[in-house]
C-alpha positions as CSV (number, residue, x, y, z in Angstrom):
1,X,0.0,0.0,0.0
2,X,1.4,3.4,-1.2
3,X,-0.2,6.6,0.5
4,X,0.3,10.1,-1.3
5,X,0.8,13.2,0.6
6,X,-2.6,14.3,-1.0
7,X,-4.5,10.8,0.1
8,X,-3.3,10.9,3.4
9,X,-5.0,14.7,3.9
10,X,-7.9,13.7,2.3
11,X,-9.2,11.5,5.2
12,X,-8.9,14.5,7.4
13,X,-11.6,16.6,5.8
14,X,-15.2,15.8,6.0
15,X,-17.8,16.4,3.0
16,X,-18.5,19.5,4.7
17,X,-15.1,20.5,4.0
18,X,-16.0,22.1,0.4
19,X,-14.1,23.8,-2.2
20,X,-12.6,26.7,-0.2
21,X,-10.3,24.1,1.8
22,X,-9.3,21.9,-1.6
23,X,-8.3,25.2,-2.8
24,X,-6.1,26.1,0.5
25,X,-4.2,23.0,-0.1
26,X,-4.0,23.3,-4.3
27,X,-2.3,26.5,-2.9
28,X,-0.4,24.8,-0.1
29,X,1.2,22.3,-2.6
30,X,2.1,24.8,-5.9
31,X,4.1,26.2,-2.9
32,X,7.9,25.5,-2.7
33,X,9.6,23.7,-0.5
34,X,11.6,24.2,2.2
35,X,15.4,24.5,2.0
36,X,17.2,20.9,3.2
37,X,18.8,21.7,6.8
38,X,21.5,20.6,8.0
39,X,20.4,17.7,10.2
40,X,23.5,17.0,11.8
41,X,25.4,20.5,11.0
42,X,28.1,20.1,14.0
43,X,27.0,17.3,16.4
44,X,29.3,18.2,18.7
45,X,28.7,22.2,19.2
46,X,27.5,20.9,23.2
47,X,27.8,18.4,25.3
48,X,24.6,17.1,25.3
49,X,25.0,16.5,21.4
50,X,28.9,15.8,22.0
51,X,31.0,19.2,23.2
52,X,34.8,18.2,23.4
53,X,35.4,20.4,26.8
54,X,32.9,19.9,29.3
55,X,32.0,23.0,31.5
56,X,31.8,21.6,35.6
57,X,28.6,21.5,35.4
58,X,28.4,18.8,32.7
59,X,30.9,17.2,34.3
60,X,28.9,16.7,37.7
61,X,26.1,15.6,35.7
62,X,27.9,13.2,34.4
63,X,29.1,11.6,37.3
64,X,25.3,11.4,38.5
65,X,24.2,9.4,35.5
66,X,27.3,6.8,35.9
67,X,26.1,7.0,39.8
68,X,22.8,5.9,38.5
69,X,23.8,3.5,36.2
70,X,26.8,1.6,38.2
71,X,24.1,-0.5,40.4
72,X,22.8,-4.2,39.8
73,X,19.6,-2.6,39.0
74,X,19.2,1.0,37.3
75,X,16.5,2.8,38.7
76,X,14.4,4.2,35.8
77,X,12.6,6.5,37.1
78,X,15.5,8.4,38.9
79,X,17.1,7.9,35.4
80,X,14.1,9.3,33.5
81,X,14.2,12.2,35.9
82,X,17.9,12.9,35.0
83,X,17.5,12.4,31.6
84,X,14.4,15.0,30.6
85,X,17.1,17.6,30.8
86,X,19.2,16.5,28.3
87,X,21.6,13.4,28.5
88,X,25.7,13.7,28.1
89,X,26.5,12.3,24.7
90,X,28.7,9.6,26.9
91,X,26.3,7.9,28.4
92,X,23.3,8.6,25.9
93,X,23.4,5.2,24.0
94,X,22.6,3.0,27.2
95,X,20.5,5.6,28.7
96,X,18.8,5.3,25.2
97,X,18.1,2.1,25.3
98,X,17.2,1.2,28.8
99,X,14.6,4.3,28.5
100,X,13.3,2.6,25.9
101,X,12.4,-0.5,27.1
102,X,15.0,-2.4,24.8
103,X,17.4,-3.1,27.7
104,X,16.4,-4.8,31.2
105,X,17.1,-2.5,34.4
106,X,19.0,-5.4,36.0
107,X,22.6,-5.6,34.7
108,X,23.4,-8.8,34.9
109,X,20.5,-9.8,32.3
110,X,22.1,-6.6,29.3
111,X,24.9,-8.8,27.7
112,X,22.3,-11.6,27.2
113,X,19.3,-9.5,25.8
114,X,21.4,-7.8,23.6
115,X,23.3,-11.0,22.2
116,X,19.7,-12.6,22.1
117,X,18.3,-9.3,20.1
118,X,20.6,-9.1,17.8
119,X,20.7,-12.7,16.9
120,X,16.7,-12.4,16.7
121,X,17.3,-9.5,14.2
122,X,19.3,-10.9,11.8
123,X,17.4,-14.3,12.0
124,X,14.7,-11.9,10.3
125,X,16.8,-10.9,7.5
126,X,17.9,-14.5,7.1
127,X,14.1,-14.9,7.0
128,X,13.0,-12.2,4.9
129,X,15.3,-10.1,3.4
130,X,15.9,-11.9,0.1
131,X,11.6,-11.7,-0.5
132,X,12.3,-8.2,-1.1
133,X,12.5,-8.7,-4.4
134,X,9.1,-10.6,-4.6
135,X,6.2,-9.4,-6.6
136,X,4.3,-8.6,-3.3
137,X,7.7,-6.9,-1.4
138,X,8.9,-5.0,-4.6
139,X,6.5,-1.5,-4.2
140,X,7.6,-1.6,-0.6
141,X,11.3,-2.0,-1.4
142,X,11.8,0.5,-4.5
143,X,10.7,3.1,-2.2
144,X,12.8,2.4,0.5
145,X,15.7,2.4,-1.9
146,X,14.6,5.4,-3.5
147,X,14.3,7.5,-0.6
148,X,17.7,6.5,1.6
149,X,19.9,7.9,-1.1
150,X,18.1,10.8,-0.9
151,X,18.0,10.8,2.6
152,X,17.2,14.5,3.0
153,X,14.3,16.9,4.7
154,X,13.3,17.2,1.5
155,X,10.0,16.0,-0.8
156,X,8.0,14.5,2.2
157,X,5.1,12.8,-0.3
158,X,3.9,9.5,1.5
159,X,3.9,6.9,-0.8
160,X,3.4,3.0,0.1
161,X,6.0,-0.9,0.6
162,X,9.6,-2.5,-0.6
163,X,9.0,0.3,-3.6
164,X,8.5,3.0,-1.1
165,X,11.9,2.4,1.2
166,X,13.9,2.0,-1.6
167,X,12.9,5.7,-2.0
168,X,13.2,7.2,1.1
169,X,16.9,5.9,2.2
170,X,19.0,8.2,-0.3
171,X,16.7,11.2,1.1
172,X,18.0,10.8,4.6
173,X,20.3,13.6,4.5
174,X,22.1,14.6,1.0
175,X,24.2,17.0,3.4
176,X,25.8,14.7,5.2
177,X,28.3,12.3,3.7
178,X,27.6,9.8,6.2
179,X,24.6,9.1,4.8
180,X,25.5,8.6,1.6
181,X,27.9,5.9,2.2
182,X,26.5,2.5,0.3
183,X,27.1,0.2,4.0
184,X,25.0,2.9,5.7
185,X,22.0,2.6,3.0
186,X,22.1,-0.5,3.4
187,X,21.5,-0.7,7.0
188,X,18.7,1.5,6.4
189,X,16.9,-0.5,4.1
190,X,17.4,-3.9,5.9
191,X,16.0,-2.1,8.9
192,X,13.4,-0.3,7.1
193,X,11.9,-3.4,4.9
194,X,12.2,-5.7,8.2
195,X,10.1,-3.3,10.2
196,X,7.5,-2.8,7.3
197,X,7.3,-6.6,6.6
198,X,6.7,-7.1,10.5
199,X,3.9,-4.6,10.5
200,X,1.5,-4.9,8.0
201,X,-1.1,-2.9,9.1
202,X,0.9,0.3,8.3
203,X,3.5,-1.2,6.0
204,X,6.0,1.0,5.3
205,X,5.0,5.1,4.8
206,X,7.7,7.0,3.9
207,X,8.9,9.4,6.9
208,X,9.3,6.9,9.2
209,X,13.0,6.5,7.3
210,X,13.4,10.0,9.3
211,X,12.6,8.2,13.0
212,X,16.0,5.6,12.3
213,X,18.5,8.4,12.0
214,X,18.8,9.8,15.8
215,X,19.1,6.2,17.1
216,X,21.5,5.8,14.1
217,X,23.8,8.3,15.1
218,X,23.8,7.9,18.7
219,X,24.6,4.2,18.5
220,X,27.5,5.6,16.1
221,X,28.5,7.6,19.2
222,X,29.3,4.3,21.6
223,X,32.3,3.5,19.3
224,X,33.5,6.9,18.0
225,X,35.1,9.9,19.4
226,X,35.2,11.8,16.1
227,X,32.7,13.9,14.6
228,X,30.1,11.8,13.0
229,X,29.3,14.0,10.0
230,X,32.3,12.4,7.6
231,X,33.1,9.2,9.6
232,X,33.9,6.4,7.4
233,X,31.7,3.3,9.0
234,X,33.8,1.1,7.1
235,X,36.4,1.6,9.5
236,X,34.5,0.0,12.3
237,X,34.6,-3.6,12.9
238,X,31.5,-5.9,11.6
239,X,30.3,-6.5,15.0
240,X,29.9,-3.4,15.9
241,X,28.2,-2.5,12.5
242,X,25.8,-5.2,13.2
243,X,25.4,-4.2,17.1
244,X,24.4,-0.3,15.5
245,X,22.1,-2.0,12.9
246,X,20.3,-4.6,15.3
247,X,19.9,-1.8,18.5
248,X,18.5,1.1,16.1
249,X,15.7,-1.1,14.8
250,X,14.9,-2.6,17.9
251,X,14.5,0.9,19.7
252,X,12.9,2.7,16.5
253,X,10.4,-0.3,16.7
254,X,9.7,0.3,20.5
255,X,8.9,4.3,19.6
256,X,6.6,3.3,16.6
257,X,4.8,0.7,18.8
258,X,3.5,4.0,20.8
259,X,2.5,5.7,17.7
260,X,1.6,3.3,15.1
261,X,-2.0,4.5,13.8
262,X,0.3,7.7,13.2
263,X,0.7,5.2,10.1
264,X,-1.9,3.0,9.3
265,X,-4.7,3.5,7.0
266,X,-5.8,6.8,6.8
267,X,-3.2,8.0,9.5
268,X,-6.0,8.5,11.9
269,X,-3.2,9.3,15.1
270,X,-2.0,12.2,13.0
271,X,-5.5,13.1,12.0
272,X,-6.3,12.8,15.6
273,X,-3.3,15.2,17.1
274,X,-3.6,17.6,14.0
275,X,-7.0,18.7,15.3
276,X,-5.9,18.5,19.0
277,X,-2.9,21.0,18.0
278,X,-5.6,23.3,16.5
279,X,-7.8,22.8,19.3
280,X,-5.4,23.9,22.0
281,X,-3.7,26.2,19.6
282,X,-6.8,27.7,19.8
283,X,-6.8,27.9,23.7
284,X,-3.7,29.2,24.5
285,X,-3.1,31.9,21.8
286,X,-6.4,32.9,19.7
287,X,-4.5,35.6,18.4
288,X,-2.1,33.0,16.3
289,X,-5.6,30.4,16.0
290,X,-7.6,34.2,14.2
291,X,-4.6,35.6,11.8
292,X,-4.3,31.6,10.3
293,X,-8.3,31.3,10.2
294,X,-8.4,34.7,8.5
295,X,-5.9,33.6,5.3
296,X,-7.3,30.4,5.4
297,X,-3.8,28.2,6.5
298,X,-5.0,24.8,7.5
299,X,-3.3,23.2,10.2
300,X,-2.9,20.2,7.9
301,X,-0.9,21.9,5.5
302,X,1.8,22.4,8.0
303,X,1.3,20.3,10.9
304,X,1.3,17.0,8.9
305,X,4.6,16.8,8.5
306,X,5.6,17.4,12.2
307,X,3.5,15.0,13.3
308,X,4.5,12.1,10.9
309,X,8.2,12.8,11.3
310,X,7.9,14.0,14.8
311,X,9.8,17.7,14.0
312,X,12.7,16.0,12.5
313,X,12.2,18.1,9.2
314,X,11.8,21.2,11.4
315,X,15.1,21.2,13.3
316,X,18.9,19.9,13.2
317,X,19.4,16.6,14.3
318,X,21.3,17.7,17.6
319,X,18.6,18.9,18.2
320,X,16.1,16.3,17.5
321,X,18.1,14.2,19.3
322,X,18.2,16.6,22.3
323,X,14.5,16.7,22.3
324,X,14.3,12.6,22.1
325,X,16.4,12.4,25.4
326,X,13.0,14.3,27.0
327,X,10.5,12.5,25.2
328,X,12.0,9.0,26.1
329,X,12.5,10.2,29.7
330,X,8.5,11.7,29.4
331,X,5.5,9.5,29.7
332,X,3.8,9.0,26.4
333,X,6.8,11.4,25.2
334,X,6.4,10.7,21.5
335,X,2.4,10.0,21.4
336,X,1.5,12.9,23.8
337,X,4.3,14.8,25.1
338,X,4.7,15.4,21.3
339,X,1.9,17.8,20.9
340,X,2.9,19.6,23.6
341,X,5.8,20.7,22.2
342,X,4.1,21.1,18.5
343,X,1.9,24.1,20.3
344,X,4.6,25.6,22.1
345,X,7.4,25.3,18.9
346,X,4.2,26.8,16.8
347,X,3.6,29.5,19.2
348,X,7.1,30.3,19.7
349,X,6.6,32.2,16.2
350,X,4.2,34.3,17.1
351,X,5.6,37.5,16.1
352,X,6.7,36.3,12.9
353,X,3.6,34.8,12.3
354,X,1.5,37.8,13.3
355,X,3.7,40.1,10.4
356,X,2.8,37.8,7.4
357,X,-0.6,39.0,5.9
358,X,-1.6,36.6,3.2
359,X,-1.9,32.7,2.5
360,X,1.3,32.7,0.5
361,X,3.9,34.2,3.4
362,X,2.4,32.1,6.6
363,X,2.8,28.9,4.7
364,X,6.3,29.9,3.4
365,X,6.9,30.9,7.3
366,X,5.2,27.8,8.5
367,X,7.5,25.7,6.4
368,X,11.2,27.6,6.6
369,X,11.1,28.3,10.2
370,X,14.5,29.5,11.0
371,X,16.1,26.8,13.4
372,X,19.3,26.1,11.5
373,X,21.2,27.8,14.3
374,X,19.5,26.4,16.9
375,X,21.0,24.5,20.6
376,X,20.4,23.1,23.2
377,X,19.2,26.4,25.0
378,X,16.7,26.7,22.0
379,X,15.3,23.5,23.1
380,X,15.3,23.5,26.6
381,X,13.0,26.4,26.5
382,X,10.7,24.8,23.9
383,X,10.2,22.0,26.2
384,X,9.6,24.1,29.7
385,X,7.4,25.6,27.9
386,X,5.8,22.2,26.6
387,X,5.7,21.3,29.7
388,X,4.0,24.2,31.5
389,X,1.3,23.8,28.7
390,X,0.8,20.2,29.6
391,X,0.5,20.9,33.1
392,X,-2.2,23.7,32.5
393,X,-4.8,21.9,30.3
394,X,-3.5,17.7,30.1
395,X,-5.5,16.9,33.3
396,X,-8.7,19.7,32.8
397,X,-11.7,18.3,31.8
398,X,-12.7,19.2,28.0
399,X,-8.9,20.8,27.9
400,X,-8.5,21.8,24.4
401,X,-11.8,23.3,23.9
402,X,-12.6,26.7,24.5
């Protein structure tokens, strides 16, 4: 099953809907699109994404997440509350994946769950992996392959299976010669077609190429020093290859187990959250809510996107992965936390928005936002103020309508 951009949308309008809406979107999409950013673009500019000189701050935070971790058994919830502030790039691959349920809290169980994971994940491409050229696979796997070369922000139109990851790999990131290295699209697309031939209620829908990257790269972090943006993985050792590969599709398919109807038919989770943005967009600044009703910007025609690839095309990966420590150390992070931080990251353009007087600028706005440059700081304060939205109207009865 391939799913357009256009198809997807439609199941988000009723028959009510009428002309004047088809119209906003004919306009959304003659629109063009937004410059590639630099998803990585200087991992290592902090220490939460991989500074070089910690300040003694960092360093005594540090120390409180090996603290944490040295026991028998981690506590988890001591470690989630550490870890919604940001995680040191040191420690960030086992925090990763004991936060996400991929790793056991008790210590002496890790080496065997991981040795047992990643012999379970390559028994599936034993299994599977050579069907990808089957009449049934093929849609699914020309996409994938399509799209990893790519590998870039860039020409987010959901299409459906084997066809549709063959696609999406080279898009990952044209920028960044990481990416574009033939053993890393590889990885990409044996992850990709596993996960879409072990889920065939969604299948694969291209974005969710997007979700492998930050796992990607932080599991590329537990064997490097070096900046990631030109590192030749050849270099590494096969068994470490394979331990990146096997961890990043275990943990990407723990976060899409939390949001999978973002994907299935119809995409009713993101149908679902893009009218619960509007709704408490609405709530907490009607000025914002007014200006787009008045030129006639449907939250669709932005908000799509940063719910199907959870912001990823929206920000730098440092700082996508900055945001994932939160989300992973939040309840519900990605599958409620996330909208949270859609109202606040929408809001946080207020002024901008507010200058732009027809259809044409807000959606040009709406799509270019200008975080190229943005940190950790940058974040941090997009999430507080996520979270101080969350605590005002998650628990109030009827809390996104006025």
């Amino acid at each position: 099953m391939v799913k357009s951009l256009s198809e997807s949308e439609a199941h988000f309008r009723s028959p009510k809907d009428g002309d004047g809406e088809r119209a906003a979107l004919q306009r959304h999409q003659s629109l063009p699109h937004r410059p590639i950013i630099p998803m990585v673009a200087r991992m290592a500019d902090q220490n939460t994404s991989g500074a070089l000189v910690m300040t003694e701050r960092e360093a005594s935070r540090l120390d409180k997440f090996r603290q944490v971790l040295a026991g028998p058994n981690t506590d988890l919830e001591e470690l989630r509350k550490l870890s919604w502030s940001g995680i040191p790039r040191q420690v960030r691959p086992i925090t990763w994946k004991l936060l996400s349920g991929y790793l056991p809290a008790n210590v002496e169980r890790r080496e065997s769950t991981l040795q047992r994971k990643r012999d379970e994940y390559f028994g599936f491409i034993e299994q599977y992996y050579d069907s990808r050229n089957d009449e049934h696979h093929q849609d699914t796997y020309r996409q994938i392959h399509i799209d990893i070369p790519r590998m870039s922000p860039e020409g987010l139109v959901l299409q459906p299976k084997v066809t549709e990851i063959h696609i999406d790999i080279p898009r990952t990131n044209p920028l960044i010669p990481l990416f574009q290295q033939a053993s890393v699209q590889e990885i990409f697309e044996r992850i990709l077609f596993i996960w879409a031939i072990r889920h065939p209620a969604s299948g694969y829908v291209q974005g969710i190429n997007d979700l492998v990257t930050p796992f990607f790269v932080v599991y590329v972090f537990e064997y490097i020093k070096e900046e990631v943006e030109n590192f030749d993985v050849s270099s590494l050792q096969e068994e470490a290859l394979r331990s990146i590969e096997a961890d990043s599709f275990w943990c990407m398919s723990k976060l899409l187990d939390g949001i999978q109807d973002n994907y299935t038919f119809a995409q009713p989770g993101i149908q679902r959250k893009v009218r619960a943005l509007e709704e408490l967009v609405s709530r907490i600044d009607e000025s914002v809510h007014r200006h787009m009703q008045r030129y006639e910007v449907e939250y669709l025609q932005f908000a799509f996107r940063w719910m199907n690839n959870l912001l990823m095309r929206e920000l730098p990966l440092r700082c996508t992965i900055r945001l994932w420590d939160t989300y992973q150390a939040e309840p519900e992070g990605f599958s409620h936390f996330h909208l949270y931080v859609c109202a606040a990251f929408l809001v946080q353009w207020r002024k901008e928005i507010l200058e732009e007087k027809d259809f044409q600028g807000l959606m040009i706005l709406l799509q270019n936002l200008p975080t190229m440059h943005w940190g950790n700081e940058e974040v941090s304060v997009l999430l507080a103020e996520a979270y101080r939205l969350k605590f005002a109207f998650a628990d109030a009865p009827n809390h996104y309508k006025r």
